[in-house]
C-alpha positions, -999 to +999 in steps of 0.1 A: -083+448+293-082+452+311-099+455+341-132+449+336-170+457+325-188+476+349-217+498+359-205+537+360-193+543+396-184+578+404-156+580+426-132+608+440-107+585+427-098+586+390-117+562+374-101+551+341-111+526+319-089+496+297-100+466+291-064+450+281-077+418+278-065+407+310-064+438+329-045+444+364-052+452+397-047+484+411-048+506+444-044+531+467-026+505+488+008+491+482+004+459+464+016+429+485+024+393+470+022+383+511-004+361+517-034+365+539-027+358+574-034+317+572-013+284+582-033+264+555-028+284+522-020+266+496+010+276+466-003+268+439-030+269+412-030+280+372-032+317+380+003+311+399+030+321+372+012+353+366-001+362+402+013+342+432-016+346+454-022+313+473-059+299+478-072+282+513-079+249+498-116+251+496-125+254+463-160+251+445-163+227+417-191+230+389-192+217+355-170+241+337-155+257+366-135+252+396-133+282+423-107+290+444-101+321+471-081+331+496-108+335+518-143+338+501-172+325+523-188+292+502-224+313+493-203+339+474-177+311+455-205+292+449-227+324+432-197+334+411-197+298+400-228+300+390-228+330+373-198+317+355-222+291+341-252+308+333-229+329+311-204+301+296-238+287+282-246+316+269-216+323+252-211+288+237-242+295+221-238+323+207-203+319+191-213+283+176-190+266+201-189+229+203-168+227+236-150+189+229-139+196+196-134+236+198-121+239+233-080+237+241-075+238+280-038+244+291-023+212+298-035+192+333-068+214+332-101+204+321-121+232+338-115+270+338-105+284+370-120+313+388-095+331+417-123+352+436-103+372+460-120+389+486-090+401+513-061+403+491-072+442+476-086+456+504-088+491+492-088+479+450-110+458+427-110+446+393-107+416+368-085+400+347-083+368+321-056+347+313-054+312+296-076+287+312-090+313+337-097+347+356-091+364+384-121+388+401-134+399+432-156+380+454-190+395+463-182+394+497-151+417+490-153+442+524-148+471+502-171+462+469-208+463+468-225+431+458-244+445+425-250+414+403-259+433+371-221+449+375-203+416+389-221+399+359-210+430+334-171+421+344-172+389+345-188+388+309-163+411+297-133+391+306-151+355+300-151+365+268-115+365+271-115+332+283-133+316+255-107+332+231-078+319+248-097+283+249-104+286+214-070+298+203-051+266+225-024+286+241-007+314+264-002+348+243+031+352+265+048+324+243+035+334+208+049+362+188+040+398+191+037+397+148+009+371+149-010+377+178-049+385+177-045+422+175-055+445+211-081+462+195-105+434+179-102+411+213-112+446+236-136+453+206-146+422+206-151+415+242-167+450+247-196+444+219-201+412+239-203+431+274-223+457+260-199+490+261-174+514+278-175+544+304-163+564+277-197+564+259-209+541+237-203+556+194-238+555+179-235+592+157-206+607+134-210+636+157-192+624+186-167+603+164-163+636+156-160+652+189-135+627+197-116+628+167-109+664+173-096+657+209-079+632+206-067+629+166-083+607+141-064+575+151-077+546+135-083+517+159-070+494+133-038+504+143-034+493+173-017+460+178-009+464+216-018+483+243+019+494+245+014+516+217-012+533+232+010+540+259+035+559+237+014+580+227+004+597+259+018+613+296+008+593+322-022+620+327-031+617+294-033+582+293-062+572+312-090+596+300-076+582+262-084+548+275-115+554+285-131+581+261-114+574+233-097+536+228-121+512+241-152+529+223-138+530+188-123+493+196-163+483+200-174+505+171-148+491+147-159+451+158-194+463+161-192+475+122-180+443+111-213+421+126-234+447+126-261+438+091-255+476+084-221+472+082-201+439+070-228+415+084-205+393+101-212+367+134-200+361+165-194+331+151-177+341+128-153+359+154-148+327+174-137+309+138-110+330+137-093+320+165-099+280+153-079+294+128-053+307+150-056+274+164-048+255+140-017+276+127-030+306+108-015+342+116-043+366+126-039+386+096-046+360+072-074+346+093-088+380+099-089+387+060-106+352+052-132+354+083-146+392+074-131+395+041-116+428+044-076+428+051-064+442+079-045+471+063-079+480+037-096+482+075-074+503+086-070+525+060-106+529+056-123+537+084-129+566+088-144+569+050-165+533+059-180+553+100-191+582+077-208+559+056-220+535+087-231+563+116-259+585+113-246+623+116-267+629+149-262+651+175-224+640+193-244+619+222-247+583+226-270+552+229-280+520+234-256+491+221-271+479+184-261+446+191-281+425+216-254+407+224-247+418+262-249+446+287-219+463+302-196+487+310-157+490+311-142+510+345-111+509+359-105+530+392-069+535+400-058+557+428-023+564+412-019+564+376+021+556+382+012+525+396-014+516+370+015+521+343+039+503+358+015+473+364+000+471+327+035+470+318+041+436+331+007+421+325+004+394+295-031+396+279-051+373+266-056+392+231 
């Protein structure tokens, strides 16, 4: 979702978290499709039919990625690059993958693209994922620090994303809303990966609890997009539900099903079920044969299987049991109007 894994920054601006598996880009600033002032820009690129934002032509090529900008100075496209690659091998090897047989690039692509923007958001930041690629800021952005340990959070959280869609073989835009991988087990997944949200990793039935009584006991099972989320709450309301209440049960519910404590179940095992999706099966079906629990058992039982699963504690929070990642999930938006009307168009990788 979202926009991305991050360190917690405190702002004056609200700072909401998502991570729709894509996220969106949001501001203070009125968001402009114009180009950056340049006679060489160039139209195209496999970002284009979601985000027309033209690169400058210089883009760095790796092994598994190719990085474009608008205008990114060659150190930083060639660091995100890089980063991309230290965690792509990471990632393969944790999930199993064997990229020629497992790996389904969009059509005319071989590599997954970055888009590092650095002047297009002057006063905004964030991430997204889509088939084939991501968008993110460069670390030469005028108006983001260059922290590596939070650049490498994001861009874990949402290449997470992009393994899924590689693995799966297609766009979510042009597959059914009934048989897509359900919102809250890609987020979940993607944030067990990254490591966790701003809302506070769950580690104790206490603050399940404590959020329970805030914000009702809504099983995260339920959700199969981020638009229902949306219904349920005013456009002030939204935002805090994101980010204290959504995204951390999303990770607790996937955490409980690889956790040995819970259903004892793999990444890999994760990454087989979109193979499975792959090769024709619905998520339901491929969900109930990969962690052998159906979908509406899961849902239905959750709250009885956290009481059984989470220590009673004290209502605070810890460490990540899995060592699968570190991470966090923030989203500033200056104008939660905006933000709305943006995630409302976005197409998601989940």
């Amino acid at each position: 979702m979202r926009w991305a894994p991050s360190g917690i920054i405190r702002l004056t601006a609200l700072v909401v978290a998502m991570f729709l598996g894509a996220g969106l880009i949001v501001g203070c600033s009125k968001v402009s499709d114009q180009s950056p002032d340049s006679e060489n820009m160039v139209d195209s690129g496999s970002w284009y039919s979601r985000e027309q934002w033209p690169h400058d032509g210089n883009q760095v090529e790796t092994e598994h990625f190719v990085v474009y900008s608008d205008a990114a100075s060659p150190e930083a496209r060639h660091t995100v690059a890089e980063i991309g690659e230290e965690l792509l091998t990471e990632l393969v090897a944790q999930f199993g993958i064997v990229e020629d047989e497992m790996f389904r690039y969009p059509p005319g692509q071989d590599k997954i693209h970055i888009y590092a923007f650095k002047n297009r958001y002057p006063q905004a930041w964030g991430a997204r994922a889509y088939y084939g690629g991501l968008i993110i800021w460069s670390l030469d952005h005028q108006k983001r620090d260059t922290d590596l340990d939070n650049y490498v959070s994001v861009a874990k959280h949402e290449l997470v994303h992009v393994v899924e869609s590689l693995l799966k073989g297609r766009d979510v835009a042009k597959v059914a809303v009934a048989i897509r991988v359900n919102m809250w087990f890609s987020e979940g997944f993607a944030e067990a990966v990254a490591g966790g949200t701003s809302g506070g990793v769950i580690r104790d039935q206490a603050y399940l609890d404590r959020l329970t009584a805030t914000y009702g006991p809504l099983s995260p099972i339920a959700f199969r997009t981020d638009g229902q989320v949306m219904d349920l709450y005013s456009e002030e309301e939204l935002g805090s539900a994101y980010m204290e209440y959504h995204y951390p049960m999303y990770q607790l519910a996937v955490e409980y099903l690889m956790d040995a404590d819970g259903l004892g179940k793999s990444p890999q095992d994760v990454a087989r079920i979109f193979t499975d999706l792959a090769e024709g099966t619905n998520f339901s079906t491929a969900f109930e044969n990969r962690m052998g629990i159906s979908l509406t058992d899961y849902e239905e039982q959750f709250f009885d299987l956290m009481d059984g699963y989470l220590p009673e504690g004290e209502g605070g929070t810890t460490k990540p049991l899995m060592p699968i990642g570190v991470g966090l999930v923030v989203v500033m938006v200056c104008s939660l109007t905006a933000w709305r009307l943006l995630i409302r168009r976005r197409d998601s990788v989940a």
